[in-house]
C-alpha distance (Angstrom), angle and dihedral (degrees) to the residues before:
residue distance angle dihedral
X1 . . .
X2 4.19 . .
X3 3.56 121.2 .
X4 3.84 94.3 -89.1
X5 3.96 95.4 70.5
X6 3.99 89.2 54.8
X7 4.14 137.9 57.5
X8 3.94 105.3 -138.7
X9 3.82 97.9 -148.6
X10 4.01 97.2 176.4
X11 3.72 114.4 -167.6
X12 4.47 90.7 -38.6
X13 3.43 118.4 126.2
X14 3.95 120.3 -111.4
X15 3.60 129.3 -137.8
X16 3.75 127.1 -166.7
X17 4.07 104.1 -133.6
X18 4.30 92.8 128.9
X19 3.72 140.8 8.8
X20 3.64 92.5 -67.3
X21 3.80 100.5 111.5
X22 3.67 89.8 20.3
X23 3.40 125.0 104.1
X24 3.88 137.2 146.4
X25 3.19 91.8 -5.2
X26 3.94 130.4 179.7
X27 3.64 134.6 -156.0
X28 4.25 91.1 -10.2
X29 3.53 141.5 125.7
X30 3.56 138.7 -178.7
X31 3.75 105.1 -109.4
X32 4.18 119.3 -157.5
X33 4.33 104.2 -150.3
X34 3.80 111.2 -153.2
X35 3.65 116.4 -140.2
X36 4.01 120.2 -113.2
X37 3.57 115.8 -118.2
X38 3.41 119.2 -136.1
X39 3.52 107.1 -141.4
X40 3.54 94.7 -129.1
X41 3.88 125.9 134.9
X42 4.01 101.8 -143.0
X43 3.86 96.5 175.7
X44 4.33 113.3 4.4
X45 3.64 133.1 -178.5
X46 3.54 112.9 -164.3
X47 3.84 133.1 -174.8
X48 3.44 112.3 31.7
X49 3.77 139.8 43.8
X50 3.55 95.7 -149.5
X51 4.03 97.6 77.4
X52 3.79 109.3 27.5
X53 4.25 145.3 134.8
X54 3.74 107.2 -75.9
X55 3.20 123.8 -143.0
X56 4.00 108.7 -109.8
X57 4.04 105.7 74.0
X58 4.11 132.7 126.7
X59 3.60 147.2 -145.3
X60 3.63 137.7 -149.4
X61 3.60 142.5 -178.0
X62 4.17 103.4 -146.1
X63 3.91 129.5 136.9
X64 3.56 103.0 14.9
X65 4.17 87.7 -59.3
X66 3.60 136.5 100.1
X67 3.96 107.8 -133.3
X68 3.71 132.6 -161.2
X69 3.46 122.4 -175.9
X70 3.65 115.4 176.9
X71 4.55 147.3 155.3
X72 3.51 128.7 -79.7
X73 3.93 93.9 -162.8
X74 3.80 103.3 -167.4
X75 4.09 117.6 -175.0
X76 3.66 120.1 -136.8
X77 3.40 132.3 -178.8
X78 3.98 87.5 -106.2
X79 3.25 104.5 39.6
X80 4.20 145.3 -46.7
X81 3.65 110.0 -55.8
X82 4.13 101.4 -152.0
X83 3.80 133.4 -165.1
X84 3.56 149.5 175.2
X85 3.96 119.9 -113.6
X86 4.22 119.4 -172.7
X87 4.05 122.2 -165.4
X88 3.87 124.8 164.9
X89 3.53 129.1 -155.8
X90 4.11 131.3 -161.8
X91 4.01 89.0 -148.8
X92 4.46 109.0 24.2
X93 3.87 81.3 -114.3
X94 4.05 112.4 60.4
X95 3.87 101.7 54.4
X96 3.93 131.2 -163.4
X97 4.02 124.2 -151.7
X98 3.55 104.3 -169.5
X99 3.60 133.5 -153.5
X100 4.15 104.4 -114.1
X101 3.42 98.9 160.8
X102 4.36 85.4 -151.1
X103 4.18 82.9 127.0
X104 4.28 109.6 78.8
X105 4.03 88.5 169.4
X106 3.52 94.3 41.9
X107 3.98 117.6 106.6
X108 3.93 103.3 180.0
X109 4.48 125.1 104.1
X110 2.71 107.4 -91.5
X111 3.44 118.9 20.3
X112 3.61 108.2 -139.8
X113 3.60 97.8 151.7
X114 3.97 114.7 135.9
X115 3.68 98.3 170.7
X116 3.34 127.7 30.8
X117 3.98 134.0 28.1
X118 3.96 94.1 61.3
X119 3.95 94.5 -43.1
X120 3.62 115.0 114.5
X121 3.65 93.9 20.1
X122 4.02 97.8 -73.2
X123 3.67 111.4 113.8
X124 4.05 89.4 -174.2
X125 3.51 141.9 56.4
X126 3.96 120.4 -70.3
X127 3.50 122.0 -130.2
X128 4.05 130.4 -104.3
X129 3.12 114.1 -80.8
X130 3.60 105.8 44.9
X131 3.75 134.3 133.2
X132 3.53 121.1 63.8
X133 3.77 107.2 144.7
X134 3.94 117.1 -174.0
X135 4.15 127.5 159.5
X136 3.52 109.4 -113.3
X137 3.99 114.4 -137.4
X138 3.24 95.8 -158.6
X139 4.57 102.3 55.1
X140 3.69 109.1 122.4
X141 3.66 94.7 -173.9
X142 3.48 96.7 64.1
X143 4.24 97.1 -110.1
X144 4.12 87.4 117.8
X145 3.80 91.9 163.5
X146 3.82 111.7 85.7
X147 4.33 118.1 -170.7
X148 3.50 115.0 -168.6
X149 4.05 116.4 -148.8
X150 3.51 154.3 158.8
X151 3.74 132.0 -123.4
X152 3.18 97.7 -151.4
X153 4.24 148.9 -14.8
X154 3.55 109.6 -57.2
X155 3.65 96.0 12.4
X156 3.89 139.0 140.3
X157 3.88 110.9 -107.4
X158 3.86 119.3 -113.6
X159 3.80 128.0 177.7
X160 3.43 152.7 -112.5
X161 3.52 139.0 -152.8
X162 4.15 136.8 -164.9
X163 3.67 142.7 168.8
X164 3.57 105.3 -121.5
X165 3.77 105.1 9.5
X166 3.45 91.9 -90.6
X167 3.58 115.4 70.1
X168 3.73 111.1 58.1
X169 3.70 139.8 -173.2
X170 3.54 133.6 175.4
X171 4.22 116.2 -98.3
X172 4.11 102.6 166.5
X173 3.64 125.7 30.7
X174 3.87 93.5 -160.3
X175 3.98 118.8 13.9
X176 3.62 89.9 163.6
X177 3.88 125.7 23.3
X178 3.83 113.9 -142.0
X179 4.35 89.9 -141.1
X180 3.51 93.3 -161.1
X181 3.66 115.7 -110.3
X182 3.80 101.0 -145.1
X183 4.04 120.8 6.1
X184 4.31 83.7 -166.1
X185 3.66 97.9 54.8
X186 3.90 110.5 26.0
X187 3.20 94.6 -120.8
X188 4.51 107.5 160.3
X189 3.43 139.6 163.6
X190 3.86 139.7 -139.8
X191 3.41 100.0 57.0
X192 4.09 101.0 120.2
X193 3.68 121.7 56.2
X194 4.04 113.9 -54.7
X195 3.58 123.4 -155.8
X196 4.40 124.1 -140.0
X197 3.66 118.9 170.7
X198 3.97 139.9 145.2
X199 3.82 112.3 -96.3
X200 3.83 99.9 -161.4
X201 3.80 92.1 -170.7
X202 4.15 84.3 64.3
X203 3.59 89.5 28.1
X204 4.12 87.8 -143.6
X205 3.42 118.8 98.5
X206 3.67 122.6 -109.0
X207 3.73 146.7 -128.3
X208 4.47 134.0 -162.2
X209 3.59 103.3 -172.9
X210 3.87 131.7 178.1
X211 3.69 106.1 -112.5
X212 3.97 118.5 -175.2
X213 3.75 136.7 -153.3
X214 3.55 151.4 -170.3
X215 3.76 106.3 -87.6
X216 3.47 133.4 102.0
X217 3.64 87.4 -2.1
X218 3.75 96.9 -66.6
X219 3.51 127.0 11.9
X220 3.83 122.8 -172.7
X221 3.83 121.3 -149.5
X222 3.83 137.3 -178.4
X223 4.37 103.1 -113.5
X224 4.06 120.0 -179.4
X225 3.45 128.3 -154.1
X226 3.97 130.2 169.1
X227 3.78 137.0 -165.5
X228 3.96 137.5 -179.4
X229 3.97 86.5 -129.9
X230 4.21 132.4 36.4
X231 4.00 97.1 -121.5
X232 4.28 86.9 52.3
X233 3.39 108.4 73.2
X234 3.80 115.5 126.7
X235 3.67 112.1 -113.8
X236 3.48 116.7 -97.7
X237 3.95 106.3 -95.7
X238 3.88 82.7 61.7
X239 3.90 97.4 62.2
X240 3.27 114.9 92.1
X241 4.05 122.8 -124.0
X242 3.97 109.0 -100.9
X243 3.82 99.2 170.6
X244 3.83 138.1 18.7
X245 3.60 136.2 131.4
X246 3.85 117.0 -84.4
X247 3.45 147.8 175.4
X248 4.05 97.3 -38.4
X249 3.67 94.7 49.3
X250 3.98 101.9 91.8
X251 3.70 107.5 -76.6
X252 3.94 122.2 -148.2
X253 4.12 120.6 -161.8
X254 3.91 118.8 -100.5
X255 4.10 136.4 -176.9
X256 4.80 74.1 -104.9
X257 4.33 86.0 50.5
X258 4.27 121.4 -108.4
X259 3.52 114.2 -19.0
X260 3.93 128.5 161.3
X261 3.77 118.5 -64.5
X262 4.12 101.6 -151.9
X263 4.15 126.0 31.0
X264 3.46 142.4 179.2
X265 3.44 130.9 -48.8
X266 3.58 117.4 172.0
X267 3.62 126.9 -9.2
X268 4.27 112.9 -154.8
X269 3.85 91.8 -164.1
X270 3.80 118.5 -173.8
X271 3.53 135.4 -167.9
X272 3.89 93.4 -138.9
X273 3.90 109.4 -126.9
X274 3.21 109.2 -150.2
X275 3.74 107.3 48.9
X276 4.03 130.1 49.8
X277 3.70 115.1 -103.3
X278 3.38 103.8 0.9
X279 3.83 118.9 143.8
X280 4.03 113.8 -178.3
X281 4.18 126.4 -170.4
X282 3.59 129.1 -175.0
X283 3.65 109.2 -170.3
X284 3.91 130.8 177.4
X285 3.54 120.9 -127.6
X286 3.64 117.2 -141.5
X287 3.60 114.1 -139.7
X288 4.26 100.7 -152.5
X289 4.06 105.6 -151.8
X290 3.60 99.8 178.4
X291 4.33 98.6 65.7
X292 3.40 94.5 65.7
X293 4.35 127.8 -12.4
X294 3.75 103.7 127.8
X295 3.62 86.1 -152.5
X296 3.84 86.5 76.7
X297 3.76 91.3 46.0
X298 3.80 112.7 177.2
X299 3.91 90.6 -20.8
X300 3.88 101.5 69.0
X301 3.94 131.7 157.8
X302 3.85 113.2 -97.9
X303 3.99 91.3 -139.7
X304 3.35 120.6 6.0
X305 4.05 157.4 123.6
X306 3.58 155.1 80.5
X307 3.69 125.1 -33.1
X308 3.78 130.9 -164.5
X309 4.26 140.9 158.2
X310 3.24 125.2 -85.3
X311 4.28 129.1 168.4
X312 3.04 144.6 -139.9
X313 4.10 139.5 -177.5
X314 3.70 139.2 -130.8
X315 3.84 139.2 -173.9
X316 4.03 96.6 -171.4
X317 3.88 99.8 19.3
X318 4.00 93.8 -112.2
X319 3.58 105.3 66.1
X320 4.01 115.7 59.0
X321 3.60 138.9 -165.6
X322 3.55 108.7 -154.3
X323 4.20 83.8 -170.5
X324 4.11 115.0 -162.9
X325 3.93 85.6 -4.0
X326 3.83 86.2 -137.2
X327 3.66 128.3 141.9
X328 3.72 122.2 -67.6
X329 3.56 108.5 -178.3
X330 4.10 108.2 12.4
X331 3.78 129.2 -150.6
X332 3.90 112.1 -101.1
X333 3.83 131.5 -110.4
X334 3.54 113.0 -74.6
X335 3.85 103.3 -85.1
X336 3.86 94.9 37.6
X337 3.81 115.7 110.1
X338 3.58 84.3 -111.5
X339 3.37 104.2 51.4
X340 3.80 95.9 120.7
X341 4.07 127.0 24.4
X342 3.98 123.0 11.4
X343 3.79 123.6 -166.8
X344 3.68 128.4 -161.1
X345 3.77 116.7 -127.0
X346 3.85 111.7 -127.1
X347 4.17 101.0 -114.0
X348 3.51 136.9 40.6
X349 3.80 122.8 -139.4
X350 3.60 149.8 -155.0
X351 3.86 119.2 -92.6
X352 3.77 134.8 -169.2
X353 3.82 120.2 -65.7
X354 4.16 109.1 -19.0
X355 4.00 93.7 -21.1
X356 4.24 126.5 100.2
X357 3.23 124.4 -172.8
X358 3.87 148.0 -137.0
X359 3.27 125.4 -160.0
X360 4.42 122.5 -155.3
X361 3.86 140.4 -170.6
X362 3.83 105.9 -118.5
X363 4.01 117.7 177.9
X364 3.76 136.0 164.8
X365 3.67 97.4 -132.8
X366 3.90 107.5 96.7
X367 3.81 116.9 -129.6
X368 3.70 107.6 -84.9
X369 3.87 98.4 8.4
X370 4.19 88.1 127.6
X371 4.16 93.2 43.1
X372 3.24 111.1 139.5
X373 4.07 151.4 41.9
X374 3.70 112.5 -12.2
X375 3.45 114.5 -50.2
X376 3.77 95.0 -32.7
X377 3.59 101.4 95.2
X378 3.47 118.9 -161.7
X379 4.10 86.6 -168.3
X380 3.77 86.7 51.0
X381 3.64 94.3 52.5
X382 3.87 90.4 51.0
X383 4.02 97.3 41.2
X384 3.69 89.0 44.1
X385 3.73 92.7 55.6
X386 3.67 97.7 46.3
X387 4.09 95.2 47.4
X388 3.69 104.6 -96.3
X389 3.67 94.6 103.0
X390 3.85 120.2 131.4
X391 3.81 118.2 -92.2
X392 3.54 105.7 -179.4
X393 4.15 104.7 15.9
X394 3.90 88.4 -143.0
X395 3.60 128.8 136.0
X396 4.07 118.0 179.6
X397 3.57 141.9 158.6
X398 3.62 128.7 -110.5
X399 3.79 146.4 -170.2
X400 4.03 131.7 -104.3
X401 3.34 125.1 -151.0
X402 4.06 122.0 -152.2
X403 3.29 143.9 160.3
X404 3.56 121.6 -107.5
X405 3.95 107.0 -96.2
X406 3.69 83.6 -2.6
X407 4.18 101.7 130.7
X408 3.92 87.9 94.2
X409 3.51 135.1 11.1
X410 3.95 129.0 178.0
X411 3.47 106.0 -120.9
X412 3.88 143.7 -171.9
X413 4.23 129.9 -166.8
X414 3.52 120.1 -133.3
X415 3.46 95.2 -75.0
X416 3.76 90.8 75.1
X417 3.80 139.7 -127.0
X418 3.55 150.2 -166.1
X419 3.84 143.6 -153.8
X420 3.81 137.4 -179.3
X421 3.74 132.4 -137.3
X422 3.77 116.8 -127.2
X423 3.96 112.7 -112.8
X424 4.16 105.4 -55.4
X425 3.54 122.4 178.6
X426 3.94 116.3 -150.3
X427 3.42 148.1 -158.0
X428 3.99 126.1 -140.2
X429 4.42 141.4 30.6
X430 3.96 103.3 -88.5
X431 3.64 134.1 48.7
X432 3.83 120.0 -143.2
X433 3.93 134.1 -168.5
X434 4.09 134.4 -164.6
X435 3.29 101.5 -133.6
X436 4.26 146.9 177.6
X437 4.05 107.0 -172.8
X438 4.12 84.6 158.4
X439 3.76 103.8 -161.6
X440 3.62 107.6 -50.2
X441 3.85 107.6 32.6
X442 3.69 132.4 98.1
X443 3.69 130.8 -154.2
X444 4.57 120.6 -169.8
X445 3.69 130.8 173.0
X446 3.55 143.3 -150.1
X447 3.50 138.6 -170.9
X448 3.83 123.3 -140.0
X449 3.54 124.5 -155.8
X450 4.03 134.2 -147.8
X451 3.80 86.6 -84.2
X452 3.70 87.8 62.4
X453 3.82 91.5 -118.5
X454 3.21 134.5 102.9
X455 3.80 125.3 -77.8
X456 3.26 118.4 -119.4
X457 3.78 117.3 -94.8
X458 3.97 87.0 13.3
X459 3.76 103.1 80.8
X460 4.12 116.6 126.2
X461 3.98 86.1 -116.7
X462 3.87 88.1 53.5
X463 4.25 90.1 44.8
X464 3.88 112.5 103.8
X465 4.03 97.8 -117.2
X466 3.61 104.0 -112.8
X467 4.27 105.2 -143.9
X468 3.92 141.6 146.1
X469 3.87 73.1 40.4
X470 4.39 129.9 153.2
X471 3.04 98.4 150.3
X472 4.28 129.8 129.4
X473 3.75 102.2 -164.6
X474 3.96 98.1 44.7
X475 3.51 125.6 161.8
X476 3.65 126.0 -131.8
X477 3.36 118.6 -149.1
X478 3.87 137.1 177.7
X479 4.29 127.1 -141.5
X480 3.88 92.1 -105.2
X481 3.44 97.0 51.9
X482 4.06 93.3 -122.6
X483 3.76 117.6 163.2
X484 3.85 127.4 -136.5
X485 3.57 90.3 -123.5
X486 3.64 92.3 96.5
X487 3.69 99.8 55.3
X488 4.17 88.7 43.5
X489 4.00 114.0 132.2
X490 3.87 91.3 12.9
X491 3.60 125.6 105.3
X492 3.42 126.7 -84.9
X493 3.75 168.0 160.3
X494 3.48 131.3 -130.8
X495 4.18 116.4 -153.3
X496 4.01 118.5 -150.9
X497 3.83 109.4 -166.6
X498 4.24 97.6 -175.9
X499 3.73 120.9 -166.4
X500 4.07 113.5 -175.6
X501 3.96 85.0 -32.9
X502 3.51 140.7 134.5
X503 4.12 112.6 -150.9
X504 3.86 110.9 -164.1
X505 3.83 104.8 -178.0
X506 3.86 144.5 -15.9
X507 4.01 127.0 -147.3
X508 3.94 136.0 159.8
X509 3.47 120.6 -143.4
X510 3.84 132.4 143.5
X511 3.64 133.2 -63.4
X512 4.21 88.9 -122.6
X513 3.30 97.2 52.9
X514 4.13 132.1 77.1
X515 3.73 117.7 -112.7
X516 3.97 106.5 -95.3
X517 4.04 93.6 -77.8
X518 3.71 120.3 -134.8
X519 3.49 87.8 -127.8
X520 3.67 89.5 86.8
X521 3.99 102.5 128.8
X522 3.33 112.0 -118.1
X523 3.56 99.6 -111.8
X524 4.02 81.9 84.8
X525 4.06 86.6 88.9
């Protein structure tokens, strides 16, 4: 057997998000787990729609600190004014705005401003789509935490760099250059939250862009682009299209025949940390009411709808599975804050004991209810009239709860089912599993051997049945006590036999040392 017929997996962790560990298998599907939301209201702006949260911010987990840094969008008469607010949190739940006093022009309590208003060195407005804040890996001058952002509205993105998170100062004037789709119509790119960070399994760092098009007026897509160094991305025309809605997305007729009546806003990609080749997306759908609701008739909204999350999965960060294609995060019940539009925060977390968390933008004020000249929308006008006005004006962000590995899990009913794993070679003395049995499910492994038998001492009927089990660090064991470290660096096959049980993950590693912990800091991408 040469090293083509076999997946050497070491000591990594393995999720189950495709066919990769799957094989043979019986009576077993690949189950996507949304996250609960929490309900809570971390930051909130209430009132008004004029001055709200917008809907491009991030979160990290880096120095002993949870970090937030997210857009104050305000609307003015001539334009959106946009900054950049930071809070920090000892627990992702009990947040802290404090008073920096980096903003002269600002005139809000308290002044947390770091970019924007005169702090960071830009005395105006930035541009939409900015705030993507990831730690860089790679900084040898110490200013680890990297914010992408745009000077302006139809604008290239450049970057900035700080310290601390704080303090920021501008290192590239154009990381990524917008390359202008169409000089005759307009049409741009950029301007919706855009995603850079270090993929250490490429070793190049990485970029999810919004790219538009031509169709249906403007259509938003998902490009990817990738570069050794920050300032050498190819401009965005170059980057090929990874995700976009398609031909089983509902369709609605045009003058050009059907084509897909919502796209893609953002995107929120991560490179998850704790697992090996694991690539996760949460894009929002935009629902477009004005191509074709007959409850708008002949008066309908030039740019507007709902918006809510949906995912998607990747082993190599290019090719995605967008799975059931249901909803991930949903829009609210009618008087919630997020009744409306919800936006993904760029970076996913560590929470307490076997949780992480996400954090999104929800509001009540549809996408493209205050389109229009000044504050006399003609959007608002129409929305209004047809029941999709604003009740509360609030936008706020809130806190998702999820279990540790807990996107997908393979999963069998009561009837039972199994699966194998191709041939893996591993690293390490004990075998551990993520794993949900609830109350009445059973999970048992076995380990076959190049003979395609079972090993000795490693047959399911040998396996310890693992039940009355939640548990994401749990230890398999087998009657005789024998340890994997025999069979390590030698082909095999792992056997799953599920009862009513939802497996999350697999990984060897050895008996004296910890489980990966989730308290990893995110700057493990």
């Amino acid at each position: 057997m040469n090293e083509n017929d076999f997946i050497s997996i070491g000591t990594n962790r393995q999720v189950f998000i495709d066919g990769r560990f799957i094989k043979n298998s019986k009576n077993t599907d690949i189950i996507v787990h949304k996250p609960v939301k929490t309900g809570e209201t971390n930051f909130i702006m209430e009132g008004t729609s004029h001055k709200r949260i917008g809907g491009y911010n991030s979160v990290l987990y880096a120095d002993g600190k949870y970090k937030i840094w997210y857009v104050e969008n305000n609307y003015l008469p001539d334009g959106i004014y946009i900054c950049v607010k930071y809070a920090e949190s000892d627990d992702g739940i009990m947040w802290e705005t404090p008073d920096l006093g980096l903003a002269q022009k600002y005139n809000g309590s308290p002044n947390n401003v770091v970019l924007g208003y005169g702090a960071g060195n830009v005395s105006d407005g930035l541009g939409d789509g900015t705030c993507m804040v990831f730690l860089d890996p790679n900084d040898t001058s110490g200013r680890k935490y990297k914010m992408i952002a745009r000077h302006a509205l139809h604008a290239s993105l450049g970057m900035y760099a700080s310290f601390d998170g704080i303090r920021w100062e501008k290192e590239i004037e154009t990381i990524i250059d917008d390359g202008r789709f169409s000089t005759k119509t307009g049409i741009f790119h950029l301007d919706s939250q855009n995603v850079v960070f270090w993929d250490n399994r490429i070793n190049k760092y990485t970029a999810y862009v919004r790219k538009n098009y031509e169709k249906l007026g403007q259509y938003r897509t998902v490009a990817r682009g990738e570069s050794e160094s920050l300032n050498r991305f190819p401009n965005v025309n170059a980057m090929p299209t990874v995700l976009q809605t398609d031909k089983h997305d509902m369709q609605v007729k045009t003058k050009n025949g059907r084509q897909p009546a919502s796209d893609f806003y953002t995107n929120a990609t991560i490179k998850y940390p704790w697992a090996q080749d694991a690539y996760f997306m949460f894009p929002n759908i935009y629902f477009k009411y004005g191509k074709f609701l007959s409850e708008f008739k002949n008066d309908k909204p030039r740019n507007a709808g709902p918006i809510d999350i949906r995912f998607a999965s990747s082993r190599d960060g290019i090719n995605w599975n967008r799975h059931n294609r249901e909803v991930y995060v949903g829009i609210g019940c009618k008087n919630d804050f997020d009744a409306y539009s919800l936006y993904m925060l760029s970076g996913i977390v560590p929470g307490k004991d076997n949780d992480i968390y996400m954090y999104y933008m929800g509001t009540d004020i549809i996408h493209g209810w205050d389109r229009g000249d000044k504050y006399e929308k003609r959007e608002n006008r129409i929305l209004t009239a047809t029941g999709f006005d604003s009740k509360r004006r609030v936008s706020a962000i809130s806190r998702l709860v999820l279990r540790r590995d807990g996107f997908t899990s393979v999963r069998s009913d009561y009837r039972g089912g199994d699966f194998h794993t191709p041939w893996i070679i591993f690293k390490g003395d004990k075998l551990v599993v993520n794993v949900n049995t609830a109350a009445a499910g059973t999970l048992k492994v076995g380990i076959i051997g190049e003979d395609g038998k079972y090993i000795n001492g490693f047959s399911p009927r040998d396996c310890k049945t693992i039940h009355t089990c939640n548990d994401i660090n749990k230890t398999v064991e087998w009657e005789q006590d024998v340890s994997v470290a025999g069979i390590a660096q030698k082909p095999v096959k792992l056997y799953f036999e599920l009862v009513d049980t939802d497996l999350y993950a697999f990984q060897f590693n050895t008996k004296t040392e910890k489980s990966p912990s989730s308290k990893l800091p995110y700057s493990r991408q």
